[in-house]
N, C-alpha and C positions, 0 to 999 in steps of 0.2 A: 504494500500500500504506500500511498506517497503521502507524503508528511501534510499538503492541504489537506486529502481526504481524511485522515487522520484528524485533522484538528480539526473538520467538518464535523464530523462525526462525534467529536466528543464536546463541540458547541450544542448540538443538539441532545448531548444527556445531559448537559448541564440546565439546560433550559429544562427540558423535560422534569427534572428533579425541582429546579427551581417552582414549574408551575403545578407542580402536585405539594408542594408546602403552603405556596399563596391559597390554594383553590380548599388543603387540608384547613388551615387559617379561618376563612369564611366559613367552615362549617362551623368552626367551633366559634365563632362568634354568633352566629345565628343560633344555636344552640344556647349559647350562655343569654341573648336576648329574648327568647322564647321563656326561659328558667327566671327572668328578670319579669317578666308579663305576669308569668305565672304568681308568683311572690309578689306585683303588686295589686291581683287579680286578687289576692287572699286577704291580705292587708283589707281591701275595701270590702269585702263580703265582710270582714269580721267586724267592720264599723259597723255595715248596715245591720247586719242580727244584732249587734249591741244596741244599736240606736231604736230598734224595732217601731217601725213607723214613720219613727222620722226623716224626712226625705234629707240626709247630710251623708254625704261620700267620706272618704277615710280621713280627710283633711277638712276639717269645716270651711262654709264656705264663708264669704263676707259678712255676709245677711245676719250674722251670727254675731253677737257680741264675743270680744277676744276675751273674755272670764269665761265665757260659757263653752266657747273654743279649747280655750285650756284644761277645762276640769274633764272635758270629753274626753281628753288624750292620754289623761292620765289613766285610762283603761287599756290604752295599750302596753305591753312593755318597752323598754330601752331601744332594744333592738330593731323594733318596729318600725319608733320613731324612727333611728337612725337611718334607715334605708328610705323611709318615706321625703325622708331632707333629699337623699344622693338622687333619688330618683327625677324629685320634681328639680333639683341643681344640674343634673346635664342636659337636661331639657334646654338648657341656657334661655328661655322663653322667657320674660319680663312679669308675664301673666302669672307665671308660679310663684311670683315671690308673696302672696298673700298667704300661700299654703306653707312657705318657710318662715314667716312670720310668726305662725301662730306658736311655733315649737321655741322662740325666744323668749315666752313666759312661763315656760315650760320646768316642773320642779325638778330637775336633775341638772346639773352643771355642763354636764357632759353633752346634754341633749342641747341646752342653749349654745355652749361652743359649737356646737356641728355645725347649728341655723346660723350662726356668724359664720363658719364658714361653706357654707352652701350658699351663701348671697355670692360671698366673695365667688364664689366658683360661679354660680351661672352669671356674674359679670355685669350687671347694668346698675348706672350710677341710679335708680328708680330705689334701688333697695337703702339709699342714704336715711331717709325720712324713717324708714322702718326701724333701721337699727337707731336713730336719735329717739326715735321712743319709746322705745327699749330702754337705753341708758336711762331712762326718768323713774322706770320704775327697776332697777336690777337690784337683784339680791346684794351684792358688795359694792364698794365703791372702784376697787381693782376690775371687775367685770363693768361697771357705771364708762368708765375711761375705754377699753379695751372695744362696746360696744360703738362708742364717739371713736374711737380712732379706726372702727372698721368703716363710719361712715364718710370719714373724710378720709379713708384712702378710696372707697368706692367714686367718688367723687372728683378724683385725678384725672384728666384727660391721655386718650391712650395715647399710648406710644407714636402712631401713626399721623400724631397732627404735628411732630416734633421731625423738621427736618438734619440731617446729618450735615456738619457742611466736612468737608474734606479737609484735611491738614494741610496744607500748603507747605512746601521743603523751606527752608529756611535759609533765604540769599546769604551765602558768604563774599 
């Protein structure tokens, strides 16, 4: 064989290998998103039989006073909450920051740090006002500050309105 066919030939396993990991890849992402539905499919069935009657999905919605918001939640566990924040935070959608709000009154520390940082993750300076309301009622005055500095870093302008300028060499 000659050395092009040769390295023809083993172009084409290398692709071949490459495109059976990408295509392995996608299942397994489709997979752990199906498993993600699934789990946030349960979460809301187990509000609504908690709620029995009441027309309120896993997350209260507005309409709702945020005390009466709060004491709902507190029938879920830790864990629940914690995934109900990641969920509606990659969402990066604007719209869900009311559903990570409500987990900032929330009695565990742990569960309020998350909803600080699940604003900061889905990204939009909307979520400033929420966390400054937060700080007025927070359990310490260390979380009161921590709450303010998450809204005035949300509140930064991105990166992308910041132009680079170039270094210029330096005339000798």
């Amino acid at each position: 064989m000659k050395s092009s066919q040769l390295s023809f030939l083993g172009g084409i396993v290398l692709l071949s290998i490459a495109a059976f990991f990408i295509f392995q890849n996608k299942g397994l992402q489709n997979a752990s998103r199906s498993t993600d539905e699934q789990g946030s499919a349960a979460f809301e069935q187990k509000a609504q039989t908690q709620n029995q009657g009441k027309h309120a999905s896993a997350v209260p919605a507005l309409s709702q006073p945020k005390e009466d918001a709060i004491l709902s939640l507190s029938k879920f566990t830790k864990e629940e909450c914690l995934q109900a924040i990641h969920d509606a935070s990659v969402t990066y959608d604007p719209a869900e920051l009311p559903k990570i709000n409500v987990f900032l009154g929330h009695e565990d520390p742990e569960v309020r740090h998350a909803a600080v940082q699940g604003m900061i993750t889905l990204g939009d300076s909307k979520a400033a006002p929420y966390l400054r309301e937060a700080a007025k009622t927070a359990a310490t005055a260390k979380e009161a500050v921590a709450f303010e500095e998450a809204a005035q870093y949300m509140e930064l302008p991105p990166a992308r309105h910041f132009k680079l300028r170039k270094l210029k060499p330096e005339a000798k």
